[in-house]
NUKOL-668834 format. One record per residue (C-alpha): residue number from 1; residue in three letters; x, y, z. Coordinates in steps of 0.2 Angstrom, whole numbers, m for minus. Example, Ala and Ser with C-alpha at 12.3 -4.5 7.8 and 13.67 -1.06 7.14 Angstrom:
2
[1,ala,[62,m22,39]]
[2,ser,[68,m5,36]]
//
This chain:
339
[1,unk,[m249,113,m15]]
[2,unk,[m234,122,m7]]
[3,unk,[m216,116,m10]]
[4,unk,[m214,109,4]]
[5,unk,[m229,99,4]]
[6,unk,[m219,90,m13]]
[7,unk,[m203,91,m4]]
[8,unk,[m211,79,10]]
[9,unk,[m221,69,m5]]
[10,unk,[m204,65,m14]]
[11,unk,[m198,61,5]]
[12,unk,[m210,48,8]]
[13,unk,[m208,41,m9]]
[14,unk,[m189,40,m9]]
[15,unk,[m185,55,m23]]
[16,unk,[m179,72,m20]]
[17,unk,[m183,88,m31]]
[18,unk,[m164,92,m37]]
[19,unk,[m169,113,m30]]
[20,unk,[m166,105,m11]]
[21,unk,[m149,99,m16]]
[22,unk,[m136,111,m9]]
[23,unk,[m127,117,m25]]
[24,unk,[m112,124,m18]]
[25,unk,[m100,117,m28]]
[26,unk,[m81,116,m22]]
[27,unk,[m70,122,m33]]
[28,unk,[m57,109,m28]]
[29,unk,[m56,92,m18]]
[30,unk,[m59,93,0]]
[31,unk,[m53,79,8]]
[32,unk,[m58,71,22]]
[33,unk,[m45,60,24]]
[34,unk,[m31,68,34]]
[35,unk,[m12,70,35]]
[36,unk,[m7,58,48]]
[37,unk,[9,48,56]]
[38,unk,[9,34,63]]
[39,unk,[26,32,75]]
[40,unk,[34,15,74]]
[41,unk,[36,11,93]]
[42,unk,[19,14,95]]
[43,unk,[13,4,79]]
[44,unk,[26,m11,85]]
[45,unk,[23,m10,104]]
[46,unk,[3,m14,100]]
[47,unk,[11,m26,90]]
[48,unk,[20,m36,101]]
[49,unk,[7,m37,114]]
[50,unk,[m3,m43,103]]
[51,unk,[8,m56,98]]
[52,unk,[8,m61,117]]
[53,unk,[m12,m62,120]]
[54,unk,[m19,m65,100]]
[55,unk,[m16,m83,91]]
[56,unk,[m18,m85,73]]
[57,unk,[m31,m98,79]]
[58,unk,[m43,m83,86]]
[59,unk,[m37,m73,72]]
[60,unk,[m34,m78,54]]
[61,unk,[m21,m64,52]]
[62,unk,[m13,m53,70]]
[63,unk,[m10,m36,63]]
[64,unk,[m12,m19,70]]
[65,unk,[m22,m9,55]]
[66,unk,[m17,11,53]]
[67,unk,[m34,19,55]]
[68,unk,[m35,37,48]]
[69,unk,[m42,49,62]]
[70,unk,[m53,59,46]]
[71,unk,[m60,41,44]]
[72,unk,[m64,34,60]]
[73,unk,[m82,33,61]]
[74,unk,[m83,30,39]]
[75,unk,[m70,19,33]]
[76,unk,[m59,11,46]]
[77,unk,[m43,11,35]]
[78,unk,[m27,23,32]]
[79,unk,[m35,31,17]]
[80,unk,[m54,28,9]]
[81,unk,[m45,17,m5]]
[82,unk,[m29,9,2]]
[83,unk,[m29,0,17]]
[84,unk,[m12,m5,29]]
[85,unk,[m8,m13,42]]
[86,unk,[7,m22,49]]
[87,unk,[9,m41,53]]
[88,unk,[17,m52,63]]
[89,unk,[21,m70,64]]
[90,unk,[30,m79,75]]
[91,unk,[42,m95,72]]
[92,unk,[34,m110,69]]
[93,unk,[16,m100,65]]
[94,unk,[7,m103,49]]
[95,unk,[m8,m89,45]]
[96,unk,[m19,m100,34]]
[97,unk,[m22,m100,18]]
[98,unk,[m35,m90,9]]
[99,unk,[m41,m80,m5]]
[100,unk,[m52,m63,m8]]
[101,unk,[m55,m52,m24]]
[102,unk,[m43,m38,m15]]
[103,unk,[m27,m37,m22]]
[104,unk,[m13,m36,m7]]
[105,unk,[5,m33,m6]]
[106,unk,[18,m37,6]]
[107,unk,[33,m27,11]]
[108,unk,[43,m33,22]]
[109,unk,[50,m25,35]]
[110,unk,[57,m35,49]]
[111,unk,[66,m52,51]]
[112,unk,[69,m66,38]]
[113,unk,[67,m85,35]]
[114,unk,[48,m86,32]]
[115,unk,[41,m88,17]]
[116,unk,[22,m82,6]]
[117,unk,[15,m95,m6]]
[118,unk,[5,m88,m20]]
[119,unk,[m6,m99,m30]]
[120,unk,[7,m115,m26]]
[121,unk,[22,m103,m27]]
[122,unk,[32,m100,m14]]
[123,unk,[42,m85,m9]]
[124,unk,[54,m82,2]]
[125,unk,[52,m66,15]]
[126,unk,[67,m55,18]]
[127,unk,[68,m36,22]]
[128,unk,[65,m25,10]]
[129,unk,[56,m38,m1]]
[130,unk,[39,m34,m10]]
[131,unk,[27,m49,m13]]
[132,unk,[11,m47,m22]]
[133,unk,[m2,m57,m19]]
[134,unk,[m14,m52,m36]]
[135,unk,[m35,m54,m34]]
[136,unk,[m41,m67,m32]]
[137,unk,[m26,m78,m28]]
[138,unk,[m21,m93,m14]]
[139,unk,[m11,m87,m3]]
[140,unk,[m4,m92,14]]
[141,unk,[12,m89,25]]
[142,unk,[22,m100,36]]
[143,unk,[38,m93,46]]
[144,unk,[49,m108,46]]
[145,unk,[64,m97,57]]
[146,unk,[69,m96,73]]
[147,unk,[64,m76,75]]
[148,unk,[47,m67,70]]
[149,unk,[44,m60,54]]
[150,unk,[36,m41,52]]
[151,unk,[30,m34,35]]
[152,unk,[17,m22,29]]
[153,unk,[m1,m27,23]]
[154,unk,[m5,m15,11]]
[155,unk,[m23,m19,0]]
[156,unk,[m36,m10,m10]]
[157,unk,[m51,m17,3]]
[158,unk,[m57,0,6]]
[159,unk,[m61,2,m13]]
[160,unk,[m67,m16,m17]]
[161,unk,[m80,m14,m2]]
[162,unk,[m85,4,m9]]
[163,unk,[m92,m4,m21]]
[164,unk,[m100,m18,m11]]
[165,unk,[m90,m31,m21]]
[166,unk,[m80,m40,m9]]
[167,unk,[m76,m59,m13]]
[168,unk,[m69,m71,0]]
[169,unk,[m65,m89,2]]
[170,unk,[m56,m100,13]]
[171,unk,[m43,m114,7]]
[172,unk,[m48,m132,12]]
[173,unk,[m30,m133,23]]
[174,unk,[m21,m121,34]]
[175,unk,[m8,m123,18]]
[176,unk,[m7,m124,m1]]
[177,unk,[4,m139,m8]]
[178,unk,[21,m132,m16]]
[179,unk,[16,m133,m34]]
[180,unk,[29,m122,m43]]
[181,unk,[47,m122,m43]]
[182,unk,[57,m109,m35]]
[183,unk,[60,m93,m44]]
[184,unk,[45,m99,m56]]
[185,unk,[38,m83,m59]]
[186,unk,[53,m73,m59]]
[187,unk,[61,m84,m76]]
[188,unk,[41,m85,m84]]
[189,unk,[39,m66,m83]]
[190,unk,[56,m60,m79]]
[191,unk,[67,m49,m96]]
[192,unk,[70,m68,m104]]
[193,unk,[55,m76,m105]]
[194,unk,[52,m94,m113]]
[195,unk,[47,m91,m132]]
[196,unk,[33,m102,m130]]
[197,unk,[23,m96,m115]]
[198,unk,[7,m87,m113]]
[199,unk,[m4,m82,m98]]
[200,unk,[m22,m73,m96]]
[201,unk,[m15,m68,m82]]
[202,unk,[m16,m47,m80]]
[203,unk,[m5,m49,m64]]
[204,unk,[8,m63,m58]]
[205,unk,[13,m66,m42]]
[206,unk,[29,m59,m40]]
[207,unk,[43,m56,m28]]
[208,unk,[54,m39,m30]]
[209,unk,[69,m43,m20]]
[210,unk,[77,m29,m10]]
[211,unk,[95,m34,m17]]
[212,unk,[88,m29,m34]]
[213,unk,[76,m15,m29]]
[214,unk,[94,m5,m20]]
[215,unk,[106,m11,m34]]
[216,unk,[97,0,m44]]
[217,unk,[93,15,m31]]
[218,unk,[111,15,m30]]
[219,unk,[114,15,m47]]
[220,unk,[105,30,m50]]
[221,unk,[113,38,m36]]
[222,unk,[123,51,m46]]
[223,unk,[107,55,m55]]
[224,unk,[97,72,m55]]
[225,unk,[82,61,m49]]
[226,unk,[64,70,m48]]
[227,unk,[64,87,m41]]
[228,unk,[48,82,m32]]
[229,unk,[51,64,m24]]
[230,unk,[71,61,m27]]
[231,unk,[77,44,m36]]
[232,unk,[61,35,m36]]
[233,unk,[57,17,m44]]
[234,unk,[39,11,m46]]
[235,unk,[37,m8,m44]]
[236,unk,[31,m11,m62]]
[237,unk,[19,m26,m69]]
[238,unk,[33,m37,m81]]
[239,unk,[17,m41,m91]]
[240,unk,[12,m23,m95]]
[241,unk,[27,m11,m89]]
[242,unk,[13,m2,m80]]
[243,unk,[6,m3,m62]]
[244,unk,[10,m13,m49]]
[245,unk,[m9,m19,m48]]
[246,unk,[m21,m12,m56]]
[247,unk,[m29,m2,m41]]
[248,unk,[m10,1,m32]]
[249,unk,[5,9,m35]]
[250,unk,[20,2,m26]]
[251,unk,[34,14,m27]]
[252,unk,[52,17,m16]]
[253,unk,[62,33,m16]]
[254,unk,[81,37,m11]]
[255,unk,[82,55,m4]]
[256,unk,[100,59,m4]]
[257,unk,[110,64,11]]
[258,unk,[103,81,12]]
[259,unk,[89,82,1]]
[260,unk,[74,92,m1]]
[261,unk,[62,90,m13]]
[262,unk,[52,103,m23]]
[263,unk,[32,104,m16]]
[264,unk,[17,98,m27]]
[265,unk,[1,90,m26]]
[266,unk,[m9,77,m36]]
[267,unk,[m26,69,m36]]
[268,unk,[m21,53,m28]]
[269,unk,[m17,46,m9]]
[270,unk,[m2,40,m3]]
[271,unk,[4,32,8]]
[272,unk,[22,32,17]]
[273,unk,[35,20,25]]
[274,unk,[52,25,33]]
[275,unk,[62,8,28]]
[276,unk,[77,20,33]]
[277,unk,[84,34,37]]
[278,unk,[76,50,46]]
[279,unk,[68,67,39]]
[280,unk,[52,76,38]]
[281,unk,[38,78,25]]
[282,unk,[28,96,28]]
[283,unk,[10,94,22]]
[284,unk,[0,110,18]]
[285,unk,[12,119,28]]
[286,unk,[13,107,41]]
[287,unk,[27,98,48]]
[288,unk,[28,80,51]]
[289,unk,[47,74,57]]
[290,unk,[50,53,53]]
[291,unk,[62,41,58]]
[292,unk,[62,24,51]]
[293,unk,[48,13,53]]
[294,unk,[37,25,53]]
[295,unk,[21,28,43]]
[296,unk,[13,44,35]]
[297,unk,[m2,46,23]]
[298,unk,[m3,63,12]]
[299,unk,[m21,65,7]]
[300,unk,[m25,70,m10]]
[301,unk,[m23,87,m17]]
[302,unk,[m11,90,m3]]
[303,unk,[5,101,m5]]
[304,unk,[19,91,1]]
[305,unk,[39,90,1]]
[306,unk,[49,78,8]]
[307,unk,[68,81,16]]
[308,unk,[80,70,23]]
[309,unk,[85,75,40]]
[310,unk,[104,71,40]]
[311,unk,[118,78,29]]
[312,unk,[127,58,28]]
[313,unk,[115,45,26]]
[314,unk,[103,42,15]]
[315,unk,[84,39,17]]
[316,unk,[73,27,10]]
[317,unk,[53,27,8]]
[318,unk,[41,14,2]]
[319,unk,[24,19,m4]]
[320,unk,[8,15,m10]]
[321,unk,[m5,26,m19]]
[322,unk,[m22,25,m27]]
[323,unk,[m16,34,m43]]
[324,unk,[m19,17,m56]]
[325,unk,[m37,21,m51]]
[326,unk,[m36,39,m54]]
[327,unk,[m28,35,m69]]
[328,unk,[m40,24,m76]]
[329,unk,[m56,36,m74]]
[330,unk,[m44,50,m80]]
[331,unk,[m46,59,m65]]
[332,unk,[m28,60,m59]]
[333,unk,[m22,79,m60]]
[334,unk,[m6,87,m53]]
[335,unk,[3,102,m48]]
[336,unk,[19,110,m45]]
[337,unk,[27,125,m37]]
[338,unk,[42,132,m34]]
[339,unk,[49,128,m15]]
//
């Protein structure tokens, strides 16, 4: 028998000989994932049409996804972990409720006056806010206003569907009842917590409101900050002190009037909002100028460096990354050099 009369044998028989594996190993990741931004008049003029010709009754949820051009015909989402995409919802619309093992996050970043329930909670949406809506959990939203409401979508989908595991469940009524007093999670797993409480939960609901998240940004104004990312804050679980969920990292970062951070690089993805100002991040080289409301995702194992492009004002960047997952399989690895 010749080799590649087995070669064709294990074929047929759904094996392979490991000698016709290429063995060329990289000495480092290779991503296929791209740098990439997404400019916010485009993002928010697909938007808005879409507000015009799509009701939530064709659609559970209107929002224009950030697809990654390295991605397109694999994964249709901003990185192969994280999706985003941003919603709107106009006055008097309720997207109904429902639940799904992802875990999601909502940063908003337009309007105010609606409101997310989580699990009979219900949280009110201003700019700036974070809400998390944790796995598994209720969750609908109503804008109650007279103006429409924008925020970013931002869940671990990619990931949970990677690994064919993807749970979801519609809730019996376009809305949950209001179970929960206001603030409810906020005093149960706030700093002063009731002596007497206990929960198997691993993550709350939970709102960050902008009015706390830039008190303290502002606070630490006058500090050195991180040579690589500026005075940043990550979104910390009040159960654990660790990550935002489990499988996201939800983070915000002041450049000051001026700044330009060192370059490095890390094993995980992130990905970028302008919620103000205007600056540029250069990727491996490569330069990508941002003004708010724009979006940006630096792939993993990617030099980068960010710089605010005004010498007055500061800027401001929310972020997700898939470092909690790195994390956890103790794959996360990073880099520095001098700028």
């Amino acid at each position: 028998m010749k080799l590649e009369d087995l070669d064709l044998e294990l074929e047929e028989k759904n094996l392979e000989g490991f000698w016709a594996v290429d063995r060329t190993l990289s000495l480092e990741p290779s991503p296929t994932v791209r740098p990439h931004l997404w400019k916010w008049r485009e993002i928010y003029g697909c938007l808005d049409k879409a507000g015009e010709l799509v009701t939530l009754d064709r659609s559970e949820r209107r929002t224009v996804r950030l697809i990654n051009p390295g991605l397109k015909q694999e994964v249709r989402s901003a990185t192969r972990t994280i999706h985003l995409s941003v919603q709107l919802v106009k006055p008097g619309e309720i997207a109904r409720a429902h639940r799904h093992n992802m875990a999601a996050i909502r940063f908003i970043v337009q309007g105010r006056g609606a409101c997310t329930t989580v699990e009979g909670e219900q949280f009110p949406m201003e700019e700036g806010d974070l809400i998390l809506t944790p796995n598994w959990s209720w969750h609908d939203h109503y804008n109650g206003s007279d103006g429409p409401i924008v925020w970013l979508d931002g869940h671990d989908g990619p990931l949970v569907y990677s690994l064919e595991a993807g749970f979801f469940e519609p809730f019996r009524q376009s809305q949950q009842p209001i179970e929960r007093p206001p603030d409810f999670s906020a005093k149960q797993f706030g700093l002063a917590r009731p002596s007497w409480s206990s929960t198997t939960l691993k993550n709350p609901p939970l709102r960050y409101p902008w009015s706390d998240t830039y008190a303290t940004l502002q606070a630490l104004r006058g500090s050195a900050g991180d040579p690589y990312d500026g005075v940043l804050l990550r979104y910390v679980n009040p159960l654990t002190g660790g990550w935002t969920l489990p499988t996201i990292s939800c983070e915000i970062q002041m450049l000051k009037a001026g700044e330009k951070t060192r370059p490095h690089r890390h094993t995980s993805s992130t990905i970028y909002h302008v919620f103000r100002g205007r600056g540029a991040t250069v990727i491996n080289g490569e330069r990508y100028p941002w003004e708010k409301g724009d979006c940006l995702v630096v792939p993993l194992w990617s030099w980068h460096q960010h710089q605010n492009g005004s010498d007055a004002e500061e800027a401001i960047l929310f972020s997700l990354s898939d470092r909690p997952v790195l994390d956890s399989l103790n794959l996360y690895r990073e880099e520095a050099r001098e700028a």
